[in-house]
MDAnalysis code that builds the backbone (N, CA, C; Angstrom):
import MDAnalysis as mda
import numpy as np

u = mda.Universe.empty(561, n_residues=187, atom_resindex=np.repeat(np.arange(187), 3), trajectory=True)
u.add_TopologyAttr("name", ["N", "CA", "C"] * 187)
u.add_TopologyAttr("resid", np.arange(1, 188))
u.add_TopologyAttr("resname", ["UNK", "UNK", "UNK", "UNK", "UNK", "UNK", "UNK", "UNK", "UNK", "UNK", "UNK", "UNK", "UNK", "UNK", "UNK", "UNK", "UNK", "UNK", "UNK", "UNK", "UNK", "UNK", "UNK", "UNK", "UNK", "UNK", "UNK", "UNK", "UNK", "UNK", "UNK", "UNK", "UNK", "UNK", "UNK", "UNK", "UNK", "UNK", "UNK", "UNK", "UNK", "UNK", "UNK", "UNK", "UNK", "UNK", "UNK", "UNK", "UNK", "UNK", "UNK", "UNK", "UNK", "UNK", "UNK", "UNK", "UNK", "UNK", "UNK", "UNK", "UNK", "UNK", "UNK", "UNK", "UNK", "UNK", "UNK", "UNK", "UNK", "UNK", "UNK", "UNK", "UNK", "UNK", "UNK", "UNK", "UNK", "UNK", "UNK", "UNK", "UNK", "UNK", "UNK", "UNK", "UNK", "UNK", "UNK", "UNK", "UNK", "UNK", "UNK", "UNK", "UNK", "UNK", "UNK", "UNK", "UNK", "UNK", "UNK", "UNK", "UNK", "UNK", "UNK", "UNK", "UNK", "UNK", "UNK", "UNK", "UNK", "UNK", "UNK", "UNK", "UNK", "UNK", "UNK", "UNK", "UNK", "UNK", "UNK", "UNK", "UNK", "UNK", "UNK", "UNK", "UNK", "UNK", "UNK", "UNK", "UNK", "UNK", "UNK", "UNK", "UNK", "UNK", "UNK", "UNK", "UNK", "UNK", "UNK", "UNK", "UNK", "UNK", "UNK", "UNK", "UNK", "UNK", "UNK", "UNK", "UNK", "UNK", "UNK", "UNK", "UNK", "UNK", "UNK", "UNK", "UNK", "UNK", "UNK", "UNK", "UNK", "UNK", "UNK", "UNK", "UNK", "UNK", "UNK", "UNK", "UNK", "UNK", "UNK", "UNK", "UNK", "UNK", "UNK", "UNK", "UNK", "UNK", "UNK", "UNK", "UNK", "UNK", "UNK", "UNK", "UNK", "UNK", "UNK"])
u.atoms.positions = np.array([
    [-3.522, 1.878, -38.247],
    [-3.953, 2.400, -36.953],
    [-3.149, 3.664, -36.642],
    [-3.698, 4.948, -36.081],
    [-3.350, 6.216, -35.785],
    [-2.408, 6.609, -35.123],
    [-2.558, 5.363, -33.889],
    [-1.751, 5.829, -32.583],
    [-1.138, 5.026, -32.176],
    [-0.338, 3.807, -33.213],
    [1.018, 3.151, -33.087],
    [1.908, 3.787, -33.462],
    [3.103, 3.249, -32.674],
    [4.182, 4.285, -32.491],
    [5.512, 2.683, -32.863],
    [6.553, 2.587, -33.127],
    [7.749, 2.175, -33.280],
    [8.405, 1.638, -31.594],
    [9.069, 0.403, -32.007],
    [9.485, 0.125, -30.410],
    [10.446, 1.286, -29.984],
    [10.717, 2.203, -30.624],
    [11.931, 3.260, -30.663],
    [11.389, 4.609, -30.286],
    [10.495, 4.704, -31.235],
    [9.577, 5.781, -30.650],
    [8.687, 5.577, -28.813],
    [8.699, 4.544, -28.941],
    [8.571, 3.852, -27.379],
    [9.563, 4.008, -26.312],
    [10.131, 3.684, -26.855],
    [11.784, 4.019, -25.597],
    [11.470, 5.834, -25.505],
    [11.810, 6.134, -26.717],
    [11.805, 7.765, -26.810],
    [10.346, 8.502, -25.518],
    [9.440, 7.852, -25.879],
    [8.498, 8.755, -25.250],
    [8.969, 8.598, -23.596],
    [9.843, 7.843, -22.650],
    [9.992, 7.836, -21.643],
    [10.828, 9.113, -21.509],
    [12.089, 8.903, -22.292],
    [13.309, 9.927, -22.001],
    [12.526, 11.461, -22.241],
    [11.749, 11.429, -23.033],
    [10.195, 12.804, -23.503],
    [9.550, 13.064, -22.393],
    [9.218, 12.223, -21.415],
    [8.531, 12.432, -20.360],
    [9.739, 13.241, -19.194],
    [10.694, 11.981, -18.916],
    [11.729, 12.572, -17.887],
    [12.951, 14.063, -18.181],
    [12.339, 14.205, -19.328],
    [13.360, 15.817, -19.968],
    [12.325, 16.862, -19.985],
    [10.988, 16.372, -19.435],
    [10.222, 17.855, -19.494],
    [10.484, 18.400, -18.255],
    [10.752, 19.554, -18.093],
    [10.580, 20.233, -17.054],
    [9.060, 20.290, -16.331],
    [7.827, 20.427, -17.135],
    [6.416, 20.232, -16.696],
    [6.036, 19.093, -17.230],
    [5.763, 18.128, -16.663],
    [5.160, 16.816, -17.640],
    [4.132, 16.895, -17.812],
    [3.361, 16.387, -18.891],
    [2.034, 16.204, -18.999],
    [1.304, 15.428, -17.748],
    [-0.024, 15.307, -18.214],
    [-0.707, 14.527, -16.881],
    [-0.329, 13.188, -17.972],
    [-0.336, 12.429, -17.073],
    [-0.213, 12.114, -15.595],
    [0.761, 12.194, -15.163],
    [2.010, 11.835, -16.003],
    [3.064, 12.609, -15.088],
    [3.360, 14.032, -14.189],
    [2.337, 14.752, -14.500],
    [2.510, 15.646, -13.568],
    [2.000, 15.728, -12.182],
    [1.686, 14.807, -11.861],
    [1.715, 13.978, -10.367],
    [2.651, 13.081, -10.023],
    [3.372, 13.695, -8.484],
    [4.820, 13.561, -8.698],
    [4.337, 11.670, -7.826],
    [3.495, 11.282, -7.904],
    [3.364, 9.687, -7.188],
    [3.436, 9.265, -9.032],
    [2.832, 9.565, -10.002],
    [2.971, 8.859, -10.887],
    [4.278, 8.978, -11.739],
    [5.070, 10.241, -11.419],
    [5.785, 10.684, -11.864],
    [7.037, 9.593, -11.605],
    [7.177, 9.090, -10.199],
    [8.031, 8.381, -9.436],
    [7.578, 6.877, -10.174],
    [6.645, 6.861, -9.806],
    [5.939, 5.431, -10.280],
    [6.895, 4.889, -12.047],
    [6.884, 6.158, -12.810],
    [6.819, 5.689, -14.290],
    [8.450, 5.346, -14.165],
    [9.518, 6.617, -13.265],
    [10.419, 6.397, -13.128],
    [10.909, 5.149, -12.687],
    [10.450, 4.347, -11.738],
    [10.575, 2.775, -11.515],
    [9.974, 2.086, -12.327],
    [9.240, 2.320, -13.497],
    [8.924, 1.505, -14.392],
    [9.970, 1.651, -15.788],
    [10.359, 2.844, -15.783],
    [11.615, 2.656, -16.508],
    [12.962, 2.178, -16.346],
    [13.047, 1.757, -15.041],
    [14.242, 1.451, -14.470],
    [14.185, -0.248, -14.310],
    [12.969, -0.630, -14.386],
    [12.551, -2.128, -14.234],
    [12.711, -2.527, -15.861],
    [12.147, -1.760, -16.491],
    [12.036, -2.453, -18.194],
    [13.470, -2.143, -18.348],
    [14.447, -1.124, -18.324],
    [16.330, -1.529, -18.557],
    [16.575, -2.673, -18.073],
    [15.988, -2.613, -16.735],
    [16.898, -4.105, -16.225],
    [16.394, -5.504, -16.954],
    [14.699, -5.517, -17.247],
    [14.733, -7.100, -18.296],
    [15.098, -6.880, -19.660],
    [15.051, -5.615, -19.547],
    [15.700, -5.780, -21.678],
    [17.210, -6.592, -21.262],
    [18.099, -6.028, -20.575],
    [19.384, -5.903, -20.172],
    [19.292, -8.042, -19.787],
    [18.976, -8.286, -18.839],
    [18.844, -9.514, -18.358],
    [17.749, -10.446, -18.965],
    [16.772, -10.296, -19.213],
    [15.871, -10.883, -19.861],
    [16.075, -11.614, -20.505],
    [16.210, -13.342, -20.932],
    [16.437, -14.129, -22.258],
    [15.119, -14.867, -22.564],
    [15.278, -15.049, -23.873],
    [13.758, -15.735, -24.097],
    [14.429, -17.572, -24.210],
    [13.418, -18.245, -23.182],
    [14.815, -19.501, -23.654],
    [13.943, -20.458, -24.720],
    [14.819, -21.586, -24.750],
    [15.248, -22.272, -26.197],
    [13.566, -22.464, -26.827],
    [12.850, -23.305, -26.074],
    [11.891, -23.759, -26.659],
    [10.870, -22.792, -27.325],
    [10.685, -21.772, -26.726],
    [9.855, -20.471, -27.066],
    [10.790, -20.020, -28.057],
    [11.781, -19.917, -28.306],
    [12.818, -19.630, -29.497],
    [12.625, -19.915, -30.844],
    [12.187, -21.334, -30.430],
    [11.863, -22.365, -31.294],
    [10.529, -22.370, -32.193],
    [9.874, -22.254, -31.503],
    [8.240, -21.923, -31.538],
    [8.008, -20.690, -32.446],
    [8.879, -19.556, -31.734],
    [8.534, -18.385, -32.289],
    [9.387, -18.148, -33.856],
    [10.660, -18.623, -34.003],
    [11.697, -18.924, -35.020],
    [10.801, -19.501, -36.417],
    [9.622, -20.484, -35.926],
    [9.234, -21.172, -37.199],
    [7.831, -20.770, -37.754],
    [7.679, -19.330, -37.253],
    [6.227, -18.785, -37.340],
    [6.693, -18.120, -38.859],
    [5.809, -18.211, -40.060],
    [6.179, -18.811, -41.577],
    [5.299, -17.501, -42.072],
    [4.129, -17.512, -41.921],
    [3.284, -16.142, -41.954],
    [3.671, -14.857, -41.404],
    [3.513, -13.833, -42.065],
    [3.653, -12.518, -40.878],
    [2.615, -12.319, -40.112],
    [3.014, -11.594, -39.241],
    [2.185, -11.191, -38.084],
    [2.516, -10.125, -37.833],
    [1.403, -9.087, -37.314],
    [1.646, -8.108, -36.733],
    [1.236, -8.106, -35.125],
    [1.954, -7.827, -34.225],
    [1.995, -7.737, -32.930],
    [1.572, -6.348, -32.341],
    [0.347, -5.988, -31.935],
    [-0.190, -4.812, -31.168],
    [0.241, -4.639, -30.004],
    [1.232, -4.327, -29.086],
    [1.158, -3.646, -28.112],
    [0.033, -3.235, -27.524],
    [-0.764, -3.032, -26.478],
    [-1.343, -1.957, -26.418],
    [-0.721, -1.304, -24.485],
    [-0.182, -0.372, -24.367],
    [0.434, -0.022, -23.400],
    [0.434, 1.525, -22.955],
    [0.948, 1.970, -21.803],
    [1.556, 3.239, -21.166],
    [2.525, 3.097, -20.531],
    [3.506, 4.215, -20.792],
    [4.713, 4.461, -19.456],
    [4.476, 4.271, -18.405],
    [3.455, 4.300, -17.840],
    [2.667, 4.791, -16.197],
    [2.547, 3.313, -15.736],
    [2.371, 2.640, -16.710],
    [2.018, 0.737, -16.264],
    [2.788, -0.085, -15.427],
    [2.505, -0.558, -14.393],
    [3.823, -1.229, -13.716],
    [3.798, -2.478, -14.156],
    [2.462, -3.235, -15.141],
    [2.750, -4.454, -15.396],
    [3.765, -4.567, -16.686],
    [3.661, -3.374, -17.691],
    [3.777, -3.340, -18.674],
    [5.619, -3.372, -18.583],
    [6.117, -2.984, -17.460],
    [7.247, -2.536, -17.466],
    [8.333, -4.025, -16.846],
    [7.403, -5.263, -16.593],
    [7.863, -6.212, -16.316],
    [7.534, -7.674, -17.054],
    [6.538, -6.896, -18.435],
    [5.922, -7.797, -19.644],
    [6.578, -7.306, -21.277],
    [6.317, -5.769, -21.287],
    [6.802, -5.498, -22.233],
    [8.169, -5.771, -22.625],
    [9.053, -5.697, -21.982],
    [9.928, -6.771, -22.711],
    [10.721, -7.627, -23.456],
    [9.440, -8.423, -22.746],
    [9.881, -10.288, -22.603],
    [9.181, -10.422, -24.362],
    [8.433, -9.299, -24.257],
    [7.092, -9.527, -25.377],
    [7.870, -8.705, -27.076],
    [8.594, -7.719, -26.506],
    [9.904, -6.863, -27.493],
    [10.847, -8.165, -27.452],
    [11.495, -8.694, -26.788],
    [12.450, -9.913, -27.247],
    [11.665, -10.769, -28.030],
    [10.842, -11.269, -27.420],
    [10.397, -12.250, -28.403],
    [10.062, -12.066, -29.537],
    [9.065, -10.603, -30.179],
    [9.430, -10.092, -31.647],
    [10.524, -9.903, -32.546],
    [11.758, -10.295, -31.429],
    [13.019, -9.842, -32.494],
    [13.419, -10.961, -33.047],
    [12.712, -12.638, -32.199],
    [13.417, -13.786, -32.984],
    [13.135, -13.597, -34.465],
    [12.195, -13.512, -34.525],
    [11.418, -13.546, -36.373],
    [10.850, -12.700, -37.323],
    [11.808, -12.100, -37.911],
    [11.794, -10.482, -39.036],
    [9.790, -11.380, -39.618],
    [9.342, -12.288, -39.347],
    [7.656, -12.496, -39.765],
    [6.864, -11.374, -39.064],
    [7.497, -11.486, -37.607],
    [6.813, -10.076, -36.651],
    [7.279, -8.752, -36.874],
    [6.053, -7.894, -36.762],
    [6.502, -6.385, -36.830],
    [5.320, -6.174, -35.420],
    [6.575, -5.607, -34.557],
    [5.806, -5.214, -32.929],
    [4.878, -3.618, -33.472],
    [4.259, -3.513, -33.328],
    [3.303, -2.113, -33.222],
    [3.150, -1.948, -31.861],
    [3.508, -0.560, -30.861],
    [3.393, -0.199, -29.877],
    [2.073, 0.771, -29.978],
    [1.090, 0.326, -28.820],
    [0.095, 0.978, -29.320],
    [-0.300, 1.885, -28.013],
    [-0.471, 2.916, -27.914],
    [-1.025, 4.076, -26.691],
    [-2.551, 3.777, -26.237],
    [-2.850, 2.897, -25.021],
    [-4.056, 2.993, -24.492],
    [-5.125, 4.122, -24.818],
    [-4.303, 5.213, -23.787],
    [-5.099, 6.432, -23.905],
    [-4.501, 7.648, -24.853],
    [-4.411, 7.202, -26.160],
    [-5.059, 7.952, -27.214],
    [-5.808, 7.313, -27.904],
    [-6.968, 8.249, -28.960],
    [-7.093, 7.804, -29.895],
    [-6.500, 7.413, -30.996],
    [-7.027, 6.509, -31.685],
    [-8.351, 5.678, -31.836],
    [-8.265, 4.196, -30.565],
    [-8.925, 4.142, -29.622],
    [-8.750, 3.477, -28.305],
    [-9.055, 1.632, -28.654],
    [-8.300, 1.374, -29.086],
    [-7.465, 0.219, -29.591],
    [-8.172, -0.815, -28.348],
    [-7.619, -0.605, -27.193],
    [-8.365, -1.578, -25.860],
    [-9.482, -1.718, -25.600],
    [-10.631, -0.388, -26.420],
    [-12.001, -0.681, -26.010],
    [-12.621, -2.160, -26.658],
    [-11.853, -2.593, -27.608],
    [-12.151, -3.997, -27.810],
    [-11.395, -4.943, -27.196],
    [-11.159, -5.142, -26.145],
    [-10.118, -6.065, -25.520],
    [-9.889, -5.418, -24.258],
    [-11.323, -5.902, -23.742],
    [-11.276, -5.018, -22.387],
    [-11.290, -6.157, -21.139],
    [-10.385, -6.467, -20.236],
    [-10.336, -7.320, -19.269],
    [-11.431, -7.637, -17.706],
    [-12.183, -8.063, -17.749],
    [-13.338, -8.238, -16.818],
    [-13.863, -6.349, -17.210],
    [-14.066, -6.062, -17.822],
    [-14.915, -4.438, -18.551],
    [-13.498, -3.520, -18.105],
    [-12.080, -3.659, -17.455],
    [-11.625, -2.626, -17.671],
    [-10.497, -2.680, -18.422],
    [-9.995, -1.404, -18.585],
    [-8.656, -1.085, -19.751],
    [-7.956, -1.652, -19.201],
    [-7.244, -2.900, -18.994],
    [-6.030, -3.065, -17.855],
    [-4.968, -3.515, -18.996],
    [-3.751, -2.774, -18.970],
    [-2.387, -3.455, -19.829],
    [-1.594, -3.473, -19.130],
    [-0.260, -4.081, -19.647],
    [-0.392, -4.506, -21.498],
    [-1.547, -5.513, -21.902],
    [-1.528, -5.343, -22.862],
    [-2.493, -6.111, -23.721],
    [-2.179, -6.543, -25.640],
    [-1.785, -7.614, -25.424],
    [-1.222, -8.132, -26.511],
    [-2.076, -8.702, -27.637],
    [-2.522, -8.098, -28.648],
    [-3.182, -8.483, -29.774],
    [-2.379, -9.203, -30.679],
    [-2.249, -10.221, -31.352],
    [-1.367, -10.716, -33.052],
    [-2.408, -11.074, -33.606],
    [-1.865, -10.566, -35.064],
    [-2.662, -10.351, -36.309],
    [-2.422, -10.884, -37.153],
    [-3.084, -12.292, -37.988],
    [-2.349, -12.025, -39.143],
    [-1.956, -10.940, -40.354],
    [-1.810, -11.058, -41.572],
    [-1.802, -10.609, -42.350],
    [-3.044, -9.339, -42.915],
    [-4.201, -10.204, -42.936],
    [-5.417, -9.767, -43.580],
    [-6.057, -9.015, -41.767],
    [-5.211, -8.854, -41.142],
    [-5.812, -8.036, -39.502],
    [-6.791, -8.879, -38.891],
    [-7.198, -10.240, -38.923],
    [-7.355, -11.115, -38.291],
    [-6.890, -11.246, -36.796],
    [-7.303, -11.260, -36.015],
    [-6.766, -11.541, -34.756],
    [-6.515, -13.359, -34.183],
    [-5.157, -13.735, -33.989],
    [-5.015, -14.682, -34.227],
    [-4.903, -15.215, -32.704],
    [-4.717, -14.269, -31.554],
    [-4.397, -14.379, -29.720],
    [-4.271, -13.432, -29.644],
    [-5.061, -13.108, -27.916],
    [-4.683, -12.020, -27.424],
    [-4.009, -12.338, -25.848],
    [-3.737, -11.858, -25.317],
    [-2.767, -12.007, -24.618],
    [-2.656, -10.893, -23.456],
    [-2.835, -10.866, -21.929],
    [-2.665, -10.207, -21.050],
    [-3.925, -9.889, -20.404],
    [-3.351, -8.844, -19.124],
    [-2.656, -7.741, -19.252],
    [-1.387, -8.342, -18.137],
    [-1.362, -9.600, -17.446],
    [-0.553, -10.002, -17.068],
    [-0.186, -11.855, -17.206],
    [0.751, -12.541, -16.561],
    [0.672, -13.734, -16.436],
    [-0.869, -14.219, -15.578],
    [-1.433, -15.263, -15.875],
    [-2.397, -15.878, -15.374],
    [-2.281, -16.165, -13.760],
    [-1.159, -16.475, -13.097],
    [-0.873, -16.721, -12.111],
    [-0.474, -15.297, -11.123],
    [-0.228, -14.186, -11.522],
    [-0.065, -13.083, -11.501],
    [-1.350, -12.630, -11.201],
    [-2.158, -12.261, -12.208],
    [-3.655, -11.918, -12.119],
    [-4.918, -12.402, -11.156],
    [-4.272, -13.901, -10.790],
    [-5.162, -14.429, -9.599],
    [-4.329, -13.734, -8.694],
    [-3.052, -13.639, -8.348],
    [-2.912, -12.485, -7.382],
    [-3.324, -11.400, -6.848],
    [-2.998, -10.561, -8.440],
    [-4.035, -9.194, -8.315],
    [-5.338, -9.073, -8.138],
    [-6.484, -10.205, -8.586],
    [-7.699, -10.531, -8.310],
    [-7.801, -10.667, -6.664],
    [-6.905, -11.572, -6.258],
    [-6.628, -11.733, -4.353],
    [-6.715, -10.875, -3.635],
    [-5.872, -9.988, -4.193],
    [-5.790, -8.796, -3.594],
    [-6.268, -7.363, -3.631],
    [-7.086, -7.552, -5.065],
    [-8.189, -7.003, -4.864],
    [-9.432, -7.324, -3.998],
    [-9.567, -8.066, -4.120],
    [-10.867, -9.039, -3.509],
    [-10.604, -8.604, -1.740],
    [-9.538, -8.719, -1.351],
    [-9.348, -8.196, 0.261],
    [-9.321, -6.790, 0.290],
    [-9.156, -5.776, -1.201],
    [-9.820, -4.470, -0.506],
    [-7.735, -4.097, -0.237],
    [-7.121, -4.960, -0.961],
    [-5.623, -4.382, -0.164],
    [-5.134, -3.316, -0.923],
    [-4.730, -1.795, 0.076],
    [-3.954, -0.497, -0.782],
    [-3.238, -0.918, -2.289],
    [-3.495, 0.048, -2.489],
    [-2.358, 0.083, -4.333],
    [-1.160, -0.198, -3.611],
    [-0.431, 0.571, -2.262],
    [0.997, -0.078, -1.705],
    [1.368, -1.224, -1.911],
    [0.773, -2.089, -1.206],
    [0.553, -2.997, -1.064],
    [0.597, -4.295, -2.215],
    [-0.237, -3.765, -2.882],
    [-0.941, -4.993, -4.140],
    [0.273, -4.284, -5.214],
    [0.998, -2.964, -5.072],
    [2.204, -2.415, -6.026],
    [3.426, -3.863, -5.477],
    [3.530, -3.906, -4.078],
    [4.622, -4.112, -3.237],
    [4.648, -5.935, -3.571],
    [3.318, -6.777, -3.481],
    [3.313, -8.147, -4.119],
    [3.524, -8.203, -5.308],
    [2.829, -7.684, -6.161],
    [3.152, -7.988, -7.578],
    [4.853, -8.088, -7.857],
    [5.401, -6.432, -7.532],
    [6.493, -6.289, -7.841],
    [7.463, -7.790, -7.308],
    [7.130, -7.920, -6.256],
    [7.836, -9.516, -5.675],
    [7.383, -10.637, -6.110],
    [6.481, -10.479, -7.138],
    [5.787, -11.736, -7.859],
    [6.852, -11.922, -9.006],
    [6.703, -10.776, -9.968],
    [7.512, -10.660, -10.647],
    [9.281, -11.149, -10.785],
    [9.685, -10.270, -9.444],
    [11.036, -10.477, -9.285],
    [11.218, -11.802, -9.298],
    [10.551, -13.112, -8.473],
    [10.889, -14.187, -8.403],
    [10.478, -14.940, -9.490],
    [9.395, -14.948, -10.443],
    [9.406, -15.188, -11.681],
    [10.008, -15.273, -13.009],
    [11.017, -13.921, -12.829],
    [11.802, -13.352, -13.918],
    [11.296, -14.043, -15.492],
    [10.190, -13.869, -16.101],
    [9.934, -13.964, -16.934],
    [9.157, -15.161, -17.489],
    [9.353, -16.149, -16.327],
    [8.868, -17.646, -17.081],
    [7.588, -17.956, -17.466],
    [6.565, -17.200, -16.459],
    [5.137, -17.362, -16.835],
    [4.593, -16.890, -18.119],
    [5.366, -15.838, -18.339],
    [4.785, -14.611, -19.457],
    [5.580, -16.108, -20.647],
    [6.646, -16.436, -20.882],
    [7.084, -17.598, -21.763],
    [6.292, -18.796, -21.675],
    [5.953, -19.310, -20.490],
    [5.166, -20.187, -20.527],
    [4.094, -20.388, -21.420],
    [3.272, -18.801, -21.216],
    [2.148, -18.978, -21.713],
    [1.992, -18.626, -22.794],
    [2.995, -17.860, -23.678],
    [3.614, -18.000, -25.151],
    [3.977, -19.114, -25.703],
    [4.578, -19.865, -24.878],
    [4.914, -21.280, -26.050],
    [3.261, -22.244, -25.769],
    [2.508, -21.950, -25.113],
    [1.434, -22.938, -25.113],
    [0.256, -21.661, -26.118],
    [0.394, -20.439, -26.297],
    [-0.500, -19.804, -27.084],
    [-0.231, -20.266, -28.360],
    [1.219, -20.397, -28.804],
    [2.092, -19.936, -30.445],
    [2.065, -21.136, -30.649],
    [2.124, -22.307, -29.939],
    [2.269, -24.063, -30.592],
    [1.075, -24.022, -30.989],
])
């Protein structure tokens, strides 16, 4: 695939964004500009704090086949920046996984097959086996999360707003749903 990039080359494209003097679009809208900046400041803090605990450890430790793990994501994402991750830790239990970070919006558009009620919404987690089989897909948020965002879509509530719950969905969650629903995908 064209437009996977390295979990490294991933980190990199943020510090690429915040060292341009003109950013590309979309960063060059200073609401998204701010936006990506709190999404980089949220993904330090769960890499930093984030643990994947025992049982999902476990699960993921005895996966025997390789797999390849698709990303599919943007800087600009506020879910991505409180999933991606939980979803990078958990690739590091088992040298079986190789994470592929994959760019929504470039080509070759990777999400137009894995499109959530018809839209692009990430992250969006593809694993593969070997032969590119798709073995789960996964996202663009926790299940319990998403009936949120569905809620609050459904009332018509500002991006403020539906930015301002999630983010407090999240915080009090710190990771368990997104594990949850990994050790009941991977068993």
């Amino acid at each position: 695939m064209k437009n996977t990039v390295t979990w490294e080359e991933y980190l990199r494209k943020f510090e690429d964004i915040e060292n341009q003097a003109n950013p590309e679009a979309p960063y060059d809208n200073p609401d998204y500009y701010n936006y990506f900046k709190l999404n980089k400041s949220r993904q330090k803090r769960w890499l930093k704090t984030g643990t994947i605990n025992a049982e999902l450890t476990k699960v993921i430790a005895e996966i025997k086949d390789p797999q390849t793990w698709y990303l599919i994501t943007e800087p600009w994402c506020g879910d991505a920046a409180h999933n991606v991750p939980f979803i990078y830790l958990m690739s590091k239990i088992n040298p079986n996984i190789t994470l592929k970070m994959v760019w929504r919006d470039t080509a070759p558009y990777m999400i137009e097959n894995y499109l959530t009620n018809g839209g692009k919404s990430i992250p969006k987690l593809v694993i593969r086996d070997e032969a590119e089989n798709d073995l789960h897909v996964w996202g663009p948020r926790p299940a319990e999360c998403q009936s949120l965002f569905q809620k609050l879509k459904d009332e018509n509530a500002d991006f403020e707003k539906q930015k301002i719950e999630l983010q407090n969905w999240y915080n009090k969650d710190k990771g368990e749903s997104i594990q949850s629903e990994f050790l009941s995908m991977l068993k």
